[in-house]
N, C-alpha and C positions, 0 to 999 in steps of 0.2 A: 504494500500500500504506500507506507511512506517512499519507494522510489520510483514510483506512478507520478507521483504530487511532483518530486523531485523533476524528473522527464519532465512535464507539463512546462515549469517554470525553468529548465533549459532551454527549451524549445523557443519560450516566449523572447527570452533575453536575446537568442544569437539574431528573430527575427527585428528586434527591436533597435539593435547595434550593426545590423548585418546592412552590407551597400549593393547594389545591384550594380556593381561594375563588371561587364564581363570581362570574363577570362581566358586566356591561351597561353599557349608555348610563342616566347619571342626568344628573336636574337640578342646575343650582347650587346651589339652594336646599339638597341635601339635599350639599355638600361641604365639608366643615371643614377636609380636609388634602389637599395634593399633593404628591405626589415631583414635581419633574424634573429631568431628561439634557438637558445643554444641551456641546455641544462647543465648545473654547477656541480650535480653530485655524478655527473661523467667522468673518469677517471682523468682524463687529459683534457679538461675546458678551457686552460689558460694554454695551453697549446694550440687548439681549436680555434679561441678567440684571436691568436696572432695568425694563424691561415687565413684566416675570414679577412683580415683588414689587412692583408699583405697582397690578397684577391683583391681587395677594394680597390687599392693605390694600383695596380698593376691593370685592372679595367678599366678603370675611371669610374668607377660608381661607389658615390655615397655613400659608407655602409651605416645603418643602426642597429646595434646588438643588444638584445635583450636578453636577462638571463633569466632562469630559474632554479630557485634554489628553495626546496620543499623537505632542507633536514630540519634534526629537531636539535636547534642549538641552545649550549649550553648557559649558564648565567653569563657568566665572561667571554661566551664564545659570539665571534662580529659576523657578520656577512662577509662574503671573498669579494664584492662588486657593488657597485653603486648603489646607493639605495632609492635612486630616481629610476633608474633602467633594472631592477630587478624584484622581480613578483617572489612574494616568500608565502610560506605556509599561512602566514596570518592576514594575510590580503586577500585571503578567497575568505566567500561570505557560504551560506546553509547550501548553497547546491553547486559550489565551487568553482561561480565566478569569479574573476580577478577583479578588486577593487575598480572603476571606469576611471578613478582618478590615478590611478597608476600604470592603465595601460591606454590611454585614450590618444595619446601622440603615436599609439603603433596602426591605433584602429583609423583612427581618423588623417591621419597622412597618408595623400595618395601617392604609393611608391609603383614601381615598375618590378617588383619583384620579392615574395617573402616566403624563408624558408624557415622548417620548424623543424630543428634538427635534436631534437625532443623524442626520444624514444619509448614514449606510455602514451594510453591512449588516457589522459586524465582530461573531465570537461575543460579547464584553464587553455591546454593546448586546442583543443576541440573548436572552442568557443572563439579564440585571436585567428583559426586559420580560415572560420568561415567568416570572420568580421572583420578580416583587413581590407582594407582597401587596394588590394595590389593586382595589377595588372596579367600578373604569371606566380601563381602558387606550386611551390615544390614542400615534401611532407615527406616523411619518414613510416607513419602510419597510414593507411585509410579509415575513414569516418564515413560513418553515416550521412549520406547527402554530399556526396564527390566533393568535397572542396578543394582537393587539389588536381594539379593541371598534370602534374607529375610527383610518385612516390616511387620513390628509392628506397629500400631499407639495407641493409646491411646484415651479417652473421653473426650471429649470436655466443659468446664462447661463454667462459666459467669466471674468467679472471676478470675482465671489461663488462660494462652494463651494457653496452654496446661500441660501437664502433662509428660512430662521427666522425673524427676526422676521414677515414677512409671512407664512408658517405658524403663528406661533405668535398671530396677530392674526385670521385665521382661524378656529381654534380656538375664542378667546375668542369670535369671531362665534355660530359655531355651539352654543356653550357656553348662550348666552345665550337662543338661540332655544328652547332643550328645555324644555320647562314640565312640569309633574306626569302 
C-alpha cells in the first residue's frame, strides 16, 4: 500500500519538473554543455571527476558535475565535494526526491547533453534523468519511460561497485564516432 501512494507521488513530481524537450543522439561537434551524475561512494570518483573535465577542456564543452553521495556519515565525518553540487542522503524528502533547491540548476538549465553515471536505479537518479532539460541523454540504467537516448552499462565485479570510468570512457568512444 504505502508504495502504491509512494508511485502515485513519483509519478506526479517527474510530471510536474519534467520538460518536453525532445531528444536524440547528437554529434560533439554540435555540444557546448553537459550535466553529469557521477556517485561518491564509487571506488574511483575523484578519478572519474578529472576524466570528465579533462573531456571537457579537450571538447570544448562546459562540463557541470554533480555528485552523489548517499553514505551514512559520521559526526566528524565532511562530505568529499561541494555542498552546492552534491545531493546527500538528507536532501531526498518521503519518496526520495532530491530537494528542487538543490538540484534545480541541473533540471532547469538547458544543456546539450546529460549523463548519469550512477549505477542504482534509486528514484533521485530516476527523477534528474527524466527532468533534465538536455538535449541527448546517456544512463547507465534503464527506467521506466525510456529516458535515455543511450544506456551503457558496464561489468559488474566483486571489488568495484561498478565500473564508471571504463563506462564513462566508452561513452567518450562512442561520443566521438557520431559524425553529422
Amino acid at each position: 500500500m504505502f508504495e502504491s501512494i509512494k508511485k502515485f507521488f513519483r509519478r506526479r513530481a517527474v510530471r510536474k519538473y519534467s520538460k518536453a524537450v525532445p531528444t536524440g543522439i547528437i554529434p560533439v561537434s554540435e555540444i557546448s554543455s553537459a550535466n553529469i551524475v557521477i556517485d561518491v561512494e564509487e571506488a574511483e570518483w575523484d578519478v572519474l571527476k578529472e576524466e570528465i573535465l579533462s573531456w571537457g577542456r579537450t571538447a570544448g564543452v562546459k562540463v557541470s558535475i554533480y555528485f552523489f553521495d548517499f553514505r551514512k556519515l559520521g559526526k566528524n565525518e565532511l562530505l568529499l565535494t561541494s555542498i552546492q553540487t552534491t545531493v546527500a542522503r538528507n536532501d531526498l524528502n518521503w519518496i526520495g526526491m532530491p530537494s528542487y533547491e538543490k538540484v534545480a540548476r541541473l533540471i532547469e538549465d538547458p544543456c546539450d547533453l546529460f549523463i548519469s553515471l550512477v549505477d542504482t536505479t534509486d528514484f533521485a537518479v530516476d527523477f534528474l534523468s527524466k527532468c533534465s532539460a538536455a538535449k541527448f541523454k546517456i544512463g547507465r540504467k534503464a527506467y521506466e519511460g525510456h529516458c535515455f537516448d543511450m544506456v551503457i552499462s558496464g561489468k559488474r565485479n566483486d571489488v568495484l561497485r561498478s565500473g564508471s570510468c571504463q563506462v564513462f570512457s566508452a561513452i567518450v568512444e562512442f561520443l566521438g564516432k557520431i559524425a553529422k
